[in-house]
C-alpha positions in Angstrom: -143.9 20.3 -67.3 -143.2 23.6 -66.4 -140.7 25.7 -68.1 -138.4 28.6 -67.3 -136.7 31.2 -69.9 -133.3 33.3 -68.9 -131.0 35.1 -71.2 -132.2 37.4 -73.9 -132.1 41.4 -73.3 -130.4 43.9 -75.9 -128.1 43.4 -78.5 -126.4 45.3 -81.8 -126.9 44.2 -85.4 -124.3 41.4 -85.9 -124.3 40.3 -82.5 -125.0 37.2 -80.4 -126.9 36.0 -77.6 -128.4 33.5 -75.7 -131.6 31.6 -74.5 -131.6 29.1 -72.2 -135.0 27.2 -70.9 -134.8 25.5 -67.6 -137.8 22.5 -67.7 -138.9 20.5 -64.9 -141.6 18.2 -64.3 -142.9 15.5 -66.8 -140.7 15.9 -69.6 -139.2 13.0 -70.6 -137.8 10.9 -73.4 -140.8 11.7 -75.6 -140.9 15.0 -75.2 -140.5 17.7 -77.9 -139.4 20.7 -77.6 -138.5 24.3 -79.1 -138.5 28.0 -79.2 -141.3 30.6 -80.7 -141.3 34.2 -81.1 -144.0 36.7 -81.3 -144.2 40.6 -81.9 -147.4 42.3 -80.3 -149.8 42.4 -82.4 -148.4 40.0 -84.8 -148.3 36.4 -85.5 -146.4 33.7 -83.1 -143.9 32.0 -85.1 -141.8 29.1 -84.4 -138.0 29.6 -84.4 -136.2 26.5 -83.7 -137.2 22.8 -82.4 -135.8 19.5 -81.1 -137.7 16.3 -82.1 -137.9 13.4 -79.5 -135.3 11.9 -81.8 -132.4 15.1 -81.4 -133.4 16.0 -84.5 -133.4 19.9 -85.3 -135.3 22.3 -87.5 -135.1 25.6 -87.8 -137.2 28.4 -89.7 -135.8 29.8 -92.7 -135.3 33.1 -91.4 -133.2 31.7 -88.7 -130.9 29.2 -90.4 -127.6 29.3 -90.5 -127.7 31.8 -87.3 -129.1 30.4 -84.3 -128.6 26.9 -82.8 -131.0 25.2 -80.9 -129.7 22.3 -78.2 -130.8 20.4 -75.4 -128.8 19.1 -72.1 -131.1 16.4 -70.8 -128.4 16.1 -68.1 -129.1 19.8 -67.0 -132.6 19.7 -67.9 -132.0 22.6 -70.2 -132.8 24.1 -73.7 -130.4 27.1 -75.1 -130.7 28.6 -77.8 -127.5 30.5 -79.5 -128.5 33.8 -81.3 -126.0 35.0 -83.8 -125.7 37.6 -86.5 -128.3 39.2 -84.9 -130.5 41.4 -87.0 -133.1 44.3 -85.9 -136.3 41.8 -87.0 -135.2 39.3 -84.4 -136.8 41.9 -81.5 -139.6 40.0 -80.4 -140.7 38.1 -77.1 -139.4 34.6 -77.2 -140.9 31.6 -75.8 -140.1 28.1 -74.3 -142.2 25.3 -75.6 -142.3 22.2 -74.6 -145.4 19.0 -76.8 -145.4 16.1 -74.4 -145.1 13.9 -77.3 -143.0 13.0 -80.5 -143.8 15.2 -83.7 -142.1 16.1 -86.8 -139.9 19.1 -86.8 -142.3 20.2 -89.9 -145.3 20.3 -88.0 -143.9 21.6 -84.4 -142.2 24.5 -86.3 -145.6 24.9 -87.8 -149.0 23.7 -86.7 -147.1 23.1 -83.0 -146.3 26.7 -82.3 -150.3 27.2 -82.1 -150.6 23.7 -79.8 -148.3 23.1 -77.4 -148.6 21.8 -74.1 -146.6 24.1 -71.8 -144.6 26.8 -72.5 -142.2 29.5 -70.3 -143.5 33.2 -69.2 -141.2 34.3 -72.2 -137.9 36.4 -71.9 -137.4 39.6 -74.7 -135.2 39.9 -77.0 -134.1 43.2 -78.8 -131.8 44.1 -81.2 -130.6 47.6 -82.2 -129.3 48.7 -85.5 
């Protein structure tokens, strides 16, 4: 599967934006998906994911501002930013595990193992 990230760029504290991930190839109907983030030099983290199911999870840091969602129509993942704060700035990824997992472990152990993921799109937010 390959994968595609648009969107992201700069934004004020409080503010929104917007992801989107354009996937092609194998994905199909068990196919997980999600977002990650990572700061140079620090640890990738997950963000938010989509189960094979729909189901969605989220990192605590995140919940309650961003939305994750998938268009299978489209072939697209978004992801809606809001309330935007300064340590969102990081280098966010498309993911895409070519089988069903729990949210739990994609948001965790799957950020480190995924199958394919986009060339990443940056994110920064300005206080």
């Amino acid at each position: 599967v390959q994968l595609v990230e648009s969107g992201g760029g700069s934004a004020q504290t409080g503010g929104p934006l917007s992801l989107s991930c354009r996937y092609s190839g194998h994905a199909g109907y068990r196919t997980s998906m999600g977002w990650f983030r990572q700061v140079p030099g620090k640890v990738r983290v997950g963000v938010a994911v989509i189960e094979c199911n729909g189901n969605t999870h989220y990192t605590d840091f995140v919940k309650g501002r961003f939305t994750i969602s998938q268009d299978t129509a489209k072939n697209t993942l978004d992801l809606q930013m809001d309330s935007l704060k300064p340590e969102d700035t990081a280098m966010y990824y498309c993911a895409a595990w070519l089988d069903c997992y729990s949210g739990s472990w994609l948001i965790n152990e799957g950020t480190h193992n995924h199958d394919a993921r986009g060339q990443g799109t940056m994110v920064t937010v300005s206080s």
